[in-house]
C-alpha positions as CSV (number, residue, x, y, z in Angstrom):
1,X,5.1,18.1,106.7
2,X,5.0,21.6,108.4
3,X,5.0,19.7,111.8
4,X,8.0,17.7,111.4
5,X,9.9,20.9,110.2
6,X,8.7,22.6,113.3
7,X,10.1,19.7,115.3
8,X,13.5,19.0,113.4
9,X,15.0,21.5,115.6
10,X,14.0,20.1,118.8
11,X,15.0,16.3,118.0
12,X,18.2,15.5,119.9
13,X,21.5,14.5,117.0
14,X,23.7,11.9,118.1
15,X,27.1,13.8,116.9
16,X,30.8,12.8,118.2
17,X,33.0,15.4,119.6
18,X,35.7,16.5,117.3
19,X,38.9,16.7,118.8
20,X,41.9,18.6,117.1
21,X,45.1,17.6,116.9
22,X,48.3,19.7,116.7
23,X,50.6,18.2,113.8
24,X,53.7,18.6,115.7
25,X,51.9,16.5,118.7
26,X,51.2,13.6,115.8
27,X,53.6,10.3,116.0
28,X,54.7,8.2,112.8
29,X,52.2,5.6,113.9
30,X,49.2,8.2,113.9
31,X,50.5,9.5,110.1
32,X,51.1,6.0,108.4
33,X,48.9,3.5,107.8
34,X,49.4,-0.2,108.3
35,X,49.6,-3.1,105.3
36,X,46.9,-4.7,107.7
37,X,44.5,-1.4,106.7
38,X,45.1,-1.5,102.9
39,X,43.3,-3.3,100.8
40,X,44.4,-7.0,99.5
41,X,42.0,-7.5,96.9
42,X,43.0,-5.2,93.1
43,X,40.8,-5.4,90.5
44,X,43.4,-6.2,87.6
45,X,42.7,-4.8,84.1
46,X,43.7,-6.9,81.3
47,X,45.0,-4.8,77.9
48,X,44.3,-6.8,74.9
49,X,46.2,-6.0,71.9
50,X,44.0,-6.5,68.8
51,X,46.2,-7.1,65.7
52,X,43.2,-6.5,63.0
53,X,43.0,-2.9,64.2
54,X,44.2,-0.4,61.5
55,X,46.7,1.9,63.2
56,X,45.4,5.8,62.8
57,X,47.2,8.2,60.3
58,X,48.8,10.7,61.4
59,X,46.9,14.2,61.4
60,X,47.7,16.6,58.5
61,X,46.8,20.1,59.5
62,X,44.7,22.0,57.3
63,X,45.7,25.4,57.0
64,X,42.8,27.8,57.1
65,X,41.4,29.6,54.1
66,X,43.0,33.0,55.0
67,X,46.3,31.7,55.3
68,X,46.3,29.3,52.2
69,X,49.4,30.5,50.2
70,X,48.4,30.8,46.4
71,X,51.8,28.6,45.7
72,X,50.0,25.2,47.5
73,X,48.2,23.0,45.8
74,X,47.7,20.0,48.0
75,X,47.3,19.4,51.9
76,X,46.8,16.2,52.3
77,X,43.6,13.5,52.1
78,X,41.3,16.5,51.6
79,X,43.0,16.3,48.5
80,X,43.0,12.9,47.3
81,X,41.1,11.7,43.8
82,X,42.1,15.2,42.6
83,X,44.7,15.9,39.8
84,X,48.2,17.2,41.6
85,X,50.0,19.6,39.7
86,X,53.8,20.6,40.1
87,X,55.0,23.6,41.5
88,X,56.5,25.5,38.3
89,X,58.6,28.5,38.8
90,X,57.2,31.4,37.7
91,X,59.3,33.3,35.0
92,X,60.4,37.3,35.8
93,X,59.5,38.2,32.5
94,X,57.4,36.7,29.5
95,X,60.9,35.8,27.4
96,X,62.5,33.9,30.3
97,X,63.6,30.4,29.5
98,X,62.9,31.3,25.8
99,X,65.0,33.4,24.3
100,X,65.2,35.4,20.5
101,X,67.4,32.1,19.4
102,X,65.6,29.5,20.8
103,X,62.9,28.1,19.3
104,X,59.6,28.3,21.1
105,X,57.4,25.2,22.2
106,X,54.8,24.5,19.5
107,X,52.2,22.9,21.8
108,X,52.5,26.4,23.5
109,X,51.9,28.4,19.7
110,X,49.0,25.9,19.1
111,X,47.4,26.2,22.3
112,X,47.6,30.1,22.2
113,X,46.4,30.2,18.2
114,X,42.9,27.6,19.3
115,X,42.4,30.6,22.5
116,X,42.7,33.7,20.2
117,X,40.5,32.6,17.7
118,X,37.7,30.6,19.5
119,X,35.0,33.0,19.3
120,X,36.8,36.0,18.1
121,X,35.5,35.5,14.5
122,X,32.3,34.8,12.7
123,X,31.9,33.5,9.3
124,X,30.5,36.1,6.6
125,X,28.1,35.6,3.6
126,X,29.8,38.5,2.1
127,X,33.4,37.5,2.9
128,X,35.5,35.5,0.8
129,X,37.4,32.8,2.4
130,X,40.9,34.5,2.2
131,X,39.7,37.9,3.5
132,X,39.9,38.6,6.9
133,X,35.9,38.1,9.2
134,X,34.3,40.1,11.1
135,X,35.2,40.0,15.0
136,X,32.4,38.9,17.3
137,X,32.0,40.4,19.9
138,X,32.3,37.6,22.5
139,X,35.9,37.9,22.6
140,X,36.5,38.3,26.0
141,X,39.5,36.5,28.4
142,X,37.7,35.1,30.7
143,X,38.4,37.3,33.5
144,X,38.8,41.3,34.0
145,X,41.9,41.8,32.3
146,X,45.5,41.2,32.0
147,X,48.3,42.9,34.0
148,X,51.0,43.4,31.8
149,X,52.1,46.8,34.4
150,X,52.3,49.5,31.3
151,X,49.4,47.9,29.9
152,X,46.1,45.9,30.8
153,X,44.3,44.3,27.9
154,X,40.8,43.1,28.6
155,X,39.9,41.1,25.3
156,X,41.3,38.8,22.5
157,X,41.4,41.4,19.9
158,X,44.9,42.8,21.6
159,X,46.3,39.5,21.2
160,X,44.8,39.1,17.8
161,X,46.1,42.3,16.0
162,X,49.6,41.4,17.3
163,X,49.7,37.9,15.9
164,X,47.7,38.7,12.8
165,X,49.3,39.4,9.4
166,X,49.1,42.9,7.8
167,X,48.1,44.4,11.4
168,X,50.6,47.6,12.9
169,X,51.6,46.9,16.6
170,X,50.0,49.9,18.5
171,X,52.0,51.7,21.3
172,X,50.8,49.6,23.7
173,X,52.3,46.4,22.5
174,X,55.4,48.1,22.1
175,X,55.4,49.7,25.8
176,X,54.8,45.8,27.1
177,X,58.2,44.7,25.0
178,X,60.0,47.4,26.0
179,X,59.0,47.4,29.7
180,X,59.7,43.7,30.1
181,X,63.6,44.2,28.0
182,X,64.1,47.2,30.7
183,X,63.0,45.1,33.8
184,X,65.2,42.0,32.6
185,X,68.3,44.8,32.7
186,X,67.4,45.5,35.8
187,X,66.9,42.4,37.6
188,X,71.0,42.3,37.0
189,X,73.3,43.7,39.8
190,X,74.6,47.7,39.6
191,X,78.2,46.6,37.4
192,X,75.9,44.4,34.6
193,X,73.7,46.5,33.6
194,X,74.5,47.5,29.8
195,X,71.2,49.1,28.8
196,X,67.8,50.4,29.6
197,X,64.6,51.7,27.7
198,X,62.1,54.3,27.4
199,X,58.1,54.1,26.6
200,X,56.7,55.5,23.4
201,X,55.6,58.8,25.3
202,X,59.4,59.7,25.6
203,X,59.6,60.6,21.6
204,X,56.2,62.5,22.0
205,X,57.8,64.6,24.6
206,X,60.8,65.5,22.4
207,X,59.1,66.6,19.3
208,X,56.7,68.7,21.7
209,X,60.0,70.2,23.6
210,X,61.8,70.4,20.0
211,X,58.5,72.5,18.8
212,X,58.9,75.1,21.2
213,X,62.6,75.8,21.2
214,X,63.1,75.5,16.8
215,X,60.0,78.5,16.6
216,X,59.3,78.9,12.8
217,X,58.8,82.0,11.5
218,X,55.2,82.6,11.8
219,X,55.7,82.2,16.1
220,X,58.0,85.8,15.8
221,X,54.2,87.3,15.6
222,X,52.1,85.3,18.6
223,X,51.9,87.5,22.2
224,X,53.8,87.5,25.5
225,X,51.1,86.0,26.6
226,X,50.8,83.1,23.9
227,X,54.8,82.5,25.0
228,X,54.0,82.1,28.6
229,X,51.3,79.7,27.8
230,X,53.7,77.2,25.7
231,X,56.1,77.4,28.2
232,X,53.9,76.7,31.1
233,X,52.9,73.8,28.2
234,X,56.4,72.5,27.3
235,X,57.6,72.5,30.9
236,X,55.3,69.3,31.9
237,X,57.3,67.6,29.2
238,X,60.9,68.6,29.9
239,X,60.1,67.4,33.4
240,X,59.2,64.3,32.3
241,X,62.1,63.7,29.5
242,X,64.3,64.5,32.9
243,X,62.5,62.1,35.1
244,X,63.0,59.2,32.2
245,X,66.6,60.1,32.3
246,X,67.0,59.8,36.1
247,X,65.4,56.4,36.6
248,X,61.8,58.0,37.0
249,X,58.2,57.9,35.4
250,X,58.5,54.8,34.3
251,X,58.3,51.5,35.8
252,X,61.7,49.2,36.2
253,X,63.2,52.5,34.8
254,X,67.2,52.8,35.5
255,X,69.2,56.1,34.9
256,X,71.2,56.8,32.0
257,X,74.4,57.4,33.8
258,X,74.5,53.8,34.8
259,X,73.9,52.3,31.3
260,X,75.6,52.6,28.0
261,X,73.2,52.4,25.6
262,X,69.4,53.6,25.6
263,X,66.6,51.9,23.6
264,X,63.9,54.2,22.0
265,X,61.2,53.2,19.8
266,X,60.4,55.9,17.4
267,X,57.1,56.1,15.7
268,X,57.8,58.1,12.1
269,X,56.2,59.2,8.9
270,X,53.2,59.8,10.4
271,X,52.3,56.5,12.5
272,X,52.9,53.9,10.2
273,X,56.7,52.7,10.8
274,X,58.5,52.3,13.6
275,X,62.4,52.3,13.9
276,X,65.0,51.3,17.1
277,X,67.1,54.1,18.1
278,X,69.9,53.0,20.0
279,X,71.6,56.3,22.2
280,X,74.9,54.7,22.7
281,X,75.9,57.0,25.0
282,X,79.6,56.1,25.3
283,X,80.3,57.3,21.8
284,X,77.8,60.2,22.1
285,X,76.0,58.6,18.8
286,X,72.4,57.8,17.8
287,X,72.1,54.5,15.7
288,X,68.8,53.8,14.0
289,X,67.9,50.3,12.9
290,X,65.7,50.1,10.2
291,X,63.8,46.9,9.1
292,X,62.7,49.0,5.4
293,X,65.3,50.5,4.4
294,X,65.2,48.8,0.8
295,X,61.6,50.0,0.3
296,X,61.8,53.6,1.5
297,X,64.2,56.3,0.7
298,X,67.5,57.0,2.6
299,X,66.8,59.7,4.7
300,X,66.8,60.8,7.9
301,X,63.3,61.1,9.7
302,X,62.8,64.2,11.3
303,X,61.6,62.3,14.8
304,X,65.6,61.1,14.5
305,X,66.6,65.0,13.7
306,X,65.0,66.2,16.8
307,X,65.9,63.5,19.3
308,X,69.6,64.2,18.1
309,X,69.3,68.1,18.5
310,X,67.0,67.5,22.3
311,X,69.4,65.0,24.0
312,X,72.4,67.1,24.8
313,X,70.2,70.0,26.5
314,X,68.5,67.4,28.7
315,X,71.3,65.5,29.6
316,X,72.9,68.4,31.5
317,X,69.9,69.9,32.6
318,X,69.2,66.2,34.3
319,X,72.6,65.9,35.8
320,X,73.7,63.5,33.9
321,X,77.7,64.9,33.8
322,X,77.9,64.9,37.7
323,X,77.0,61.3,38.2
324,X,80.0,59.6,37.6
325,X,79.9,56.7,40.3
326,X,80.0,54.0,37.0
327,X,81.6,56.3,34.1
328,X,83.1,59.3,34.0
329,X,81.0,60.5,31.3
330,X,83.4,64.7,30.9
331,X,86.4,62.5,30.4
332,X,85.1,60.7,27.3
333,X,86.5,62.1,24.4
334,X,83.2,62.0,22.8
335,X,82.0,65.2,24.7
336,X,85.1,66.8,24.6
337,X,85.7,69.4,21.8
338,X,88.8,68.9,19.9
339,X,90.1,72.2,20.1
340,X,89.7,73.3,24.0
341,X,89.4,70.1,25.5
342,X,86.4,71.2,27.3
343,X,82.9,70.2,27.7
344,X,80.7,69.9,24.3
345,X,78.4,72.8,24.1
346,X,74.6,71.4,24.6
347,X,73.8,72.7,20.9
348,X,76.1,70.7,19.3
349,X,73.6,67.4,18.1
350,X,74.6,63.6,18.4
351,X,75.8,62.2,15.1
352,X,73.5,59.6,13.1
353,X,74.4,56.1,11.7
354,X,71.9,53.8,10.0
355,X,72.7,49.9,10.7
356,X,73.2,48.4,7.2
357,X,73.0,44.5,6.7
358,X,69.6,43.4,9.0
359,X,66.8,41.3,8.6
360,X,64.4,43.2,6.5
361,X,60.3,43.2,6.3
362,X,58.8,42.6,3.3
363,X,57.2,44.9,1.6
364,X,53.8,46.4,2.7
365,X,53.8,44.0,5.2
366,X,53.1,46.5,8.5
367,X,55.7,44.4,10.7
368,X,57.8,47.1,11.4
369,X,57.0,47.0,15.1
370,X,57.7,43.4,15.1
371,X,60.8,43.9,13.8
372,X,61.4,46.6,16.1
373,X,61.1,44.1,19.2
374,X,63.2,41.4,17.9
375,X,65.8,44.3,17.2
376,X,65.6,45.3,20.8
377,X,66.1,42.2,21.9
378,X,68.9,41.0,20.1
379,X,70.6,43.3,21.2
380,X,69.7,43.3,25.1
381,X,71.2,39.9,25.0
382,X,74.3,41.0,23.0
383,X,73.9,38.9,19.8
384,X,74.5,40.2,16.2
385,X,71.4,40.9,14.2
386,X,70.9,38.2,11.5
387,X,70.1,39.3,7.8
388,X,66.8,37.9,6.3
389,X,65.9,39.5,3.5
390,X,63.2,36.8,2.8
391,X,61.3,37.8,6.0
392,X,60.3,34.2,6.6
393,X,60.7,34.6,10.3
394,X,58.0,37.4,10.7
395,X,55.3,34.7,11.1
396,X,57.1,32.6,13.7
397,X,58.4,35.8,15.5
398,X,54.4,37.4,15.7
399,X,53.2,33.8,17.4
400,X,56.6,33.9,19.6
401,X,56.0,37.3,21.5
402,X,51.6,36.8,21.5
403,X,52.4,33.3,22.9
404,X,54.7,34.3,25.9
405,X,52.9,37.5,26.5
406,X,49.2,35.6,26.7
407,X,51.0,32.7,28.7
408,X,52.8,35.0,31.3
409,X,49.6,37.2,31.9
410,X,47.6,33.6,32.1
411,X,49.5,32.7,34.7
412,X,50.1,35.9,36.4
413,X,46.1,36.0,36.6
414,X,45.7,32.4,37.9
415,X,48.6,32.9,40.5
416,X,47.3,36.3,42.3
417,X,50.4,37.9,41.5
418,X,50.4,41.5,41.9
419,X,52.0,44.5,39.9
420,X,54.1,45.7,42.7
421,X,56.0,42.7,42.9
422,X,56.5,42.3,39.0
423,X,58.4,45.7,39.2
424,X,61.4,44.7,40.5
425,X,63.1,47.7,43.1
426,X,65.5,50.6,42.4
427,X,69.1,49.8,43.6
428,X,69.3,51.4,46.8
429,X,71.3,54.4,47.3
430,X,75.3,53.8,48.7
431,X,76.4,55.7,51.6
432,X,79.6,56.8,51.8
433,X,81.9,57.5,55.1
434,X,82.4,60.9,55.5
435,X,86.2,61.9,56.4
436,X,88.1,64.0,58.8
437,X,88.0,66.5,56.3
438,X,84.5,66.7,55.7
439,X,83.7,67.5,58.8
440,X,83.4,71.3,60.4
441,X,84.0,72.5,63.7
442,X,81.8,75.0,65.4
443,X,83.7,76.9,68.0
């Protein structure tokens, strides 16, 4: 091997000479090649068309699990065998599609009643059958919790004191009614809206504010000091009684000066009634609706006292008189004084009506919360509260709102939605061209 590799490179190579050729020098005859140099003899390939052969689908893309919108619910053969359900709108607010006169789905009451009470109550030894059980304490949804926005229940028993009988709605099932009335107002363009509401904070902060400006005697005695401290104190509620009235603080809030009307739920004789106070604003009047006035006396609550003597300071200490873009609220001659003509005086209290001839609880019956609600929302859809002095609605209305609220926060849940979106935005500010006038010249 090592001899033939010395040798390779003195073995003579029979090579040809290359010779280069200049393409200008070339001739046609030189570039083309004859028919007699191509080949005669193609191999022909047959294509046989098979009719038994099952023509492929076409391809469905998959989209990828990052991009899967939570409003799909089928792409295609991945898919087949399972069940296919039908894109349903989803509603803005739990009393879409069903509203205080319509009657609600009974499949929908059933379903909710068999949710609420599977294992939320346990039979007793000691319990009579009428009487109420003990809750278990496996009551829980099924996930985290609920987003209701103002609120964000994470067990049955939420859903189970507001349906139940002889059970007081806490401030939390008001503040989800109310919220969902205000953000319905709202979702309406700037020249519809009629109305807007406030939480149940927004009476706490007037009888705090009302406290420290209506001293009693015994205050005449307390230091500088102890003044500076309550003021400091009070201030964080005036603030916030402004914000409310501005469109702030509160979600799917709207400000005063583009409504006529504002609902408040009022919490009096201690937190165990609730009334509606309606601020109708265009006659500079308070109207409280009532749903026991035959059982208690006639009187006016002093939560109704106060919010009548708080409401004219705040109102001009929000600006309220010189936003006048929807109503010219100085011109009214509700907050004009008869003699001069001129602006009421901030000291000078709305007036108070009481709304005779409404449906009525029954007595001892703790729905005056309930009854609250289905005020409100009568009235947000401008319809004439009914009398029912019977009460025999109560039950149906209790299984009504725990129904839509548990359906709208099911589905919320299931669909991904997010708070942010279920707060519909603020009405965007209007700019207005400036004129010749406005403008100044710097020389």
């Amino acid at each position: 091997m090592h001899k033939l590799i010395a040798d390779l490179g003195r073995l003579p190579i029979p090579l040809k000479p290359v010779s280069a050729a200049n393409p200008q020098e070339l001739t046609n005859s030189q570039i083309l090649l004859s028919d007699s140099q191509l080949p005669t003899d193609i191999p022909i390939t047959e294509i046989v068309v098979r009719s038994n052969t099952n023509t492929p689908l076409a391809r469905i893309r998959m989209p990828s699990k990052i991009c899967k919108s939570p409003y799909l619910t089928s792409f295609g053969s991945s898919e087949k065998g399972k069940e296919v359900t039908e894109d349903v709108i989803r509603p803005k607010f739990p009393f879409e599609g069903c509203e205080i006169t319509n009657q609600a789905p009974s499949y929908l009451i059933d379903e909710f009643i068999e949710w609420v009470t599977t294992g939320l109550l346990k039979t007793h030894a000691k319990k009579k059958p009428t009487e109420d059980k003990y809750r278990a304490k496996a009551s829980s949804l099924g996930f985290e919790m609920m987003d209701y926005v103002v609120a964000y229940p994470s067990n049955k028993n939420w859903f189970y004191a507001m349906f139940q009988p002889k059970n007081c709605w806490t401030d939390q099932h008001m503040d989800v009614i109310f919220y969902y009335l205000r953000k319905k107002s709202k979702l309406r363009s700037m020249n519809q809206y009629r109305y807007t509401t406030v939480n149940c904070l927004f009476s706490s902060h007037i009888n705090n504010t009302h406290e420290r400006y209506y001293n009693n005697v015994a205050d005449d005695d307390i230091s500088t000091q102890e003044h500076i401290d309550r003021a400091v104190a009070v201030s964080v509620h005036e603030r916030s009684i402004a914000n409310v009235m501005k469109g702030c603080s509160i979600p799917a809030a709207l400000s005063w000066h583009l409504v006529d009307d504002v609902y408040i739920p009022v919490n009096c004789d201690g937190k165990f009634h609730w009334v509606l106070v309606v601020v109708e604003l265009n006659r500079r009047l308070i109207r409280v609706y009532n749903s026991s006035i035959g059982t208690r006396k006639q009187q006016h609550y002093e939560e109704i006292k106060k919010l009548s003597w708080m409401l004219p300071s705040y109102l001009l200490d929000s600006g309220f008189f010189g936003k006048n873009e929807r109503t010219i609220w100085p011109e009214l001659d509700a907050y004009k004084d008869k003699q001069t003509g001129t602006l009421l005086e901030s000291h000078v209290p709305f007036n108070i009506e009481y709304v005779q001839g409404i449906m009525q609880q029954e007595e001892d019956s703790m729905d005056c919360g309930l009854y609250v609600a289905t005020f409100a929302e009568f009235l947000s859809n401008q319809l004439v509260i009914p009398p029912d002095n019977d009460g025999h609605l109560a039950n149906y209305l209790r299984n009504r709102y725990a129904a839509l609220l548990w359906r709208y926060g099911s589905d919320k849940f299931k669909g991904g939605y997010i708070s942010e979106n279920d707060d519909p935005p603020k009405p965007k500010g209007q700019f207005t061209t400036p004129t010749e006038q406005d403008f100044v010249n710097i020389d």
